[in-house]
PLY file of the C-alpha trace (Angstrom):
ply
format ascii 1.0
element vertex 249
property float x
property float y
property float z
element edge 248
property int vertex1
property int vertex2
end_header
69.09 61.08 30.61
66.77 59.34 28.66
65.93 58.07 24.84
63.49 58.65 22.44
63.14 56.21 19.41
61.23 56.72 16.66
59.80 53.55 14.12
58.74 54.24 10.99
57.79 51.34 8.15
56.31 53.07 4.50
55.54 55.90 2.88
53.33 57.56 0.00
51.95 60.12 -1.21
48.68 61.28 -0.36
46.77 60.54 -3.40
48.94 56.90 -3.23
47.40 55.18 -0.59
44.16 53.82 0.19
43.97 54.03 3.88
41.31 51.73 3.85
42.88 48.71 3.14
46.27 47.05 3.94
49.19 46.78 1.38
49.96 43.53 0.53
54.20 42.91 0.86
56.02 41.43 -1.72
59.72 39.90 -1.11
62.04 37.66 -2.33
61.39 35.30 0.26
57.97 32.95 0.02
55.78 34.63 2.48
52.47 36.80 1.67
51.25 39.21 4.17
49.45 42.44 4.30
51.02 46.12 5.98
48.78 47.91 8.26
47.98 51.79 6.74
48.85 52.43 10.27
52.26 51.66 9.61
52.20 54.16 6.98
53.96 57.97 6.93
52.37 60.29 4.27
55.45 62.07 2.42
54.36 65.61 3.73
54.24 64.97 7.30
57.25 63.10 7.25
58.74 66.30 5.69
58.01 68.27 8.37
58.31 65.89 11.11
62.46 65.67 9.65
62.19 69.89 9.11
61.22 70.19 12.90
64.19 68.31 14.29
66.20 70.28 12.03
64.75 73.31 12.97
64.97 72.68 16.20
68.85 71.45 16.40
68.05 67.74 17.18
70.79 65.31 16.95
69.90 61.28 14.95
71.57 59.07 16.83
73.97 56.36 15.72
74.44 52.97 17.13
77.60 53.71 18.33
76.48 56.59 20.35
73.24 54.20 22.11
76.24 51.57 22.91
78.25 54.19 25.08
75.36 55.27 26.11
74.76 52.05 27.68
78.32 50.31 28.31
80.30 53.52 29.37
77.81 55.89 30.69
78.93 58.44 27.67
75.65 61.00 28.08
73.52 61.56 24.67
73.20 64.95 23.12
69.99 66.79 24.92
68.35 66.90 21.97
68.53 63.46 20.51
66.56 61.13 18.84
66.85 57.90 17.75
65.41 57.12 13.86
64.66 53.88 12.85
62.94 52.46 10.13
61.73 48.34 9.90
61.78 45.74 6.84
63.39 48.50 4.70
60.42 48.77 2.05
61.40 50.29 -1.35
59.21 54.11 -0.47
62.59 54.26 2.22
65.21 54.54 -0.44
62.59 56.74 -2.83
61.10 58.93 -0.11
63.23 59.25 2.78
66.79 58.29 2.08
66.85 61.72 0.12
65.54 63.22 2.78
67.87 62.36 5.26
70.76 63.34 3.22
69.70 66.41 2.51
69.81 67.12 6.11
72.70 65.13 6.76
70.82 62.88 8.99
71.62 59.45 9.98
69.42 56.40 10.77
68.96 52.71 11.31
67.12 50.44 8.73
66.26 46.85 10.52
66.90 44.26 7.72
65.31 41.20 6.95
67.77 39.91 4.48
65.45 37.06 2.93
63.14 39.84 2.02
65.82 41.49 -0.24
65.18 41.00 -3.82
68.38 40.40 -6.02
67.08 42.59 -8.50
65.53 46.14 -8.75
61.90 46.00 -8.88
59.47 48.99 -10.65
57.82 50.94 -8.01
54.29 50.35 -7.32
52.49 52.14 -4.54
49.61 49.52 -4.14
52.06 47.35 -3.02
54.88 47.18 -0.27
58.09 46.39 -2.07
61.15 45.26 -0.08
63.70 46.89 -1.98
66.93 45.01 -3.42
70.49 44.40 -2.18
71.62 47.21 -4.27
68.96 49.85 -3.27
69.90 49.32 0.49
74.15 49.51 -0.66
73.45 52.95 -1.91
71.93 54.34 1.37
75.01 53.66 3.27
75.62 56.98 3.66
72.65 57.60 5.84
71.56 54.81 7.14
73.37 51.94 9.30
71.51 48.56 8.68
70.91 46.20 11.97
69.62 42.70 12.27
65.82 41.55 11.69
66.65 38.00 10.84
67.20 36.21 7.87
64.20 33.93 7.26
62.34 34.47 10.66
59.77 37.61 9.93
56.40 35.35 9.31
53.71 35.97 11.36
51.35 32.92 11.84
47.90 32.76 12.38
48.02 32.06 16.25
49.73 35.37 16.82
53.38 33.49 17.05
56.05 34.21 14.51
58.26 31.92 13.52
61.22 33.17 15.34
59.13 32.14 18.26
58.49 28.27 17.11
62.15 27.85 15.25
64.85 25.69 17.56
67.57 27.97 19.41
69.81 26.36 17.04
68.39 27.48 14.03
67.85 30.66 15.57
71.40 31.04 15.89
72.40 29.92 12.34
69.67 32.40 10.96
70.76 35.52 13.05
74.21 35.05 12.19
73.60 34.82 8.58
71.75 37.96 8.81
74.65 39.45 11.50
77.25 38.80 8.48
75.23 41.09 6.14
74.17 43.80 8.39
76.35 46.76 9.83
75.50 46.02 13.64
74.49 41.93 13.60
74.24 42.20 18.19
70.83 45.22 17.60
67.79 43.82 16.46
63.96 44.64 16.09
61.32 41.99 16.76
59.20 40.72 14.27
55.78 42.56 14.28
57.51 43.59 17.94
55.70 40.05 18.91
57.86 38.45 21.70
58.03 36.74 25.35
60.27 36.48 28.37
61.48 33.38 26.78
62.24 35.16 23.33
64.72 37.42 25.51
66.48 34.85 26.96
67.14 33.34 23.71
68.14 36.47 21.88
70.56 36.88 24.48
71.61 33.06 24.49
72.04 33.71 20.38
74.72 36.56 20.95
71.89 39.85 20.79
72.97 42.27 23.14
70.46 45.42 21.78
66.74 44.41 20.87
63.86 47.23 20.12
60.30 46.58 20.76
57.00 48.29 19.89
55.92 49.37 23.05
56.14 52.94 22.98
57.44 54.72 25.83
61.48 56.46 26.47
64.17 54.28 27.49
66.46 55.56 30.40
69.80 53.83 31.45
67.20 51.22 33.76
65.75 50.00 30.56
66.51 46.52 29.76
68.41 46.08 26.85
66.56 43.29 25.01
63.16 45.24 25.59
64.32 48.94 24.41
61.09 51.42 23.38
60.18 52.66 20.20
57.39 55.05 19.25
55.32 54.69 16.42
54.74 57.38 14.03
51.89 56.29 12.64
49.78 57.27 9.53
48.27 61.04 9.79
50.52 61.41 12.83
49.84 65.81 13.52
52.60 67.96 14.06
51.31 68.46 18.06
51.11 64.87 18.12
54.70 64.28 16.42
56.11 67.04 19.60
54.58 65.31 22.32
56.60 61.79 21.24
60.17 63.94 21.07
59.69 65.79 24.00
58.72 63.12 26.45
60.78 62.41 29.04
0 1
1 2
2 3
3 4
4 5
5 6
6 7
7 8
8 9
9 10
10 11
11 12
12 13
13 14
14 15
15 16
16 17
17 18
18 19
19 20
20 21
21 22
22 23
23 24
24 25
25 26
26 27
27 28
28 29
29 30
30 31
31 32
32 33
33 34
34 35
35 36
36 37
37 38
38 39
39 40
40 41
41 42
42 43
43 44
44 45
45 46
46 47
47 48
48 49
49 50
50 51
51 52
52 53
53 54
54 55
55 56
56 57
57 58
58 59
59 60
60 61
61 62
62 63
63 64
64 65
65 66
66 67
67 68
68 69
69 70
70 71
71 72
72 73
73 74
74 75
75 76
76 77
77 78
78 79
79 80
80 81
81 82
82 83
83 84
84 85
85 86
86 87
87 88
88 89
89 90
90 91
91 92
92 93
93 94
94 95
95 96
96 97
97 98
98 99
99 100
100 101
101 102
102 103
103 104
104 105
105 106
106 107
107 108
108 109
109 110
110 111
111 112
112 113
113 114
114 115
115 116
116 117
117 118
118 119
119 120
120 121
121 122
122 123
123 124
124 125
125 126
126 127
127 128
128 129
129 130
130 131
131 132
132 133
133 134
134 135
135 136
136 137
137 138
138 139
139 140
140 141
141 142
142 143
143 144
144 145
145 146
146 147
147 148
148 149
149 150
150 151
151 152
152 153
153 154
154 155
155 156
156 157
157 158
158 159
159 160
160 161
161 162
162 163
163 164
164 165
165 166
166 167
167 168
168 169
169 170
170 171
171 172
172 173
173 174
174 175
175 176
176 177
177 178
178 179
179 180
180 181
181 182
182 183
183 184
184 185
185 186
186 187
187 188
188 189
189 190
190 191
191 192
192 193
193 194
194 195
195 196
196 197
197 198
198 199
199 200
200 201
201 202
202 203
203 204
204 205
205 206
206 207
207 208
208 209
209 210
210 211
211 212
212 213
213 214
214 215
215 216
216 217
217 218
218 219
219 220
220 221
221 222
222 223
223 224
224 225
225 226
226 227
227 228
228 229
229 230
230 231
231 232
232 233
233 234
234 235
235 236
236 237
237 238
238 239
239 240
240 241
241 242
242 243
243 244
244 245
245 246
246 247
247 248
């Protein structure tokens, strides 16, 4: 038996996005950075990426279901797949959360609660808005929300983040303040997927007992649990392209 996960990050329109350039972020939290058009979905391929696994009777996993999965050998569904989607960016509750419910979907959304504004900001598509507190309350219906620290998402300009230089301590303190927010505080997502051996032993040492990477790839029941696969479905993803990722085994 084995796993497929899917990560997705934004989405737009067509006409929305210049593919050219990166969108800068904006969240509450001090930190300026730019999201890779790679890391973008356009709207109608997302559409039919969802409308195929309808079509085709796929089941979205839930949390739940990967933990028995893993601690009591409970087999998945043959056709399963595991959605998730990172920093949960405003286009998530416009685009997809709709979506999803419409097909009665379910999904993960890895939060970094720092990033979540305390108000609701205007949509602007040259931009990658975290959305607020109360944009991510209403999608509880679809979507279960997992830990992506509190303060830790900064990449640096050495290619570390600062989960990687911050003390065990306060990588503790800031997990758990995220872990009191979030649905599921023991499954995480690493920033920018940027980690080493030593970053596993002290997710595990800070009470993580799931952690999703970005290394693409199926996870099977020999999969370490702190280095669990995910698939990018990246920008102008093709519908052959979009089969080949669900159907690997």
């Amino acid at each position: 038996m084995s796993l497929n996960v899917l990560m997705y990050h934004e989405f737009r329109e067509p006409g929305e996005l210049d593919s050219t350039q990166p969108s800068p972020i904006s969240v509450e939290q001090q930190y300026q950075d730019a999201l890779p058009t790679v890391l973008f979905s356009y709207l109608d391929d997302f559409k039919a990426q969802m409308n195929y696994l309808k079509t085709e009777g796929y089941h979205t996993l839930t949390l739940r279901e990967i933990k028995d999965f893993y601690e009591k050998g409970v087999e998945l569904p043959e056709k399963s797949v595991l959605l998730t989607f990172d920093d949960a960016f405003q286009s998530v509750y416009k685009y997809v959360y709709p979506i999803l419910k419409d097909y009665e979907f379910h999904a993960v959304c890895f939060v970094v609660l720092g990033w979540l504004s305390q108000e609701i900001q205007l949509f602007d598509p040259k931009k990658s808005i975290v959305m607020s507190r109360q944009e991510l309350k209403k999608m509880q219906d679809v979507f279960e929300f997992a830990n992506h620290t509190t303060h830790l998402h900064m990449r640096h300009k050495n290619g570390t983040t600062e989960m990687q230089l911050t003390s065990l301590q306060e990588l503790k303190e800031d997990l758990a303040k995220c872990g009191k927010y979030v649905d599921v505080p023991d499954v995480f997502a690493y920033p920018f997927g940027i980690y080493q051996s030593t970053d596993v032993k002290r997710l595990a040492e800070s009470g993580i007992h799931y952690a999703f990477t970005t290394f693409p790839g199926v996870n099977t029941n020999k999969t370490p649990l702190l280095e669990l696969h995910r698939d990018t479905v990246a920008l102008g993803c093709t519908m052959e392209e979009f089969k080949t990722i669900i159907k690997r085994v």
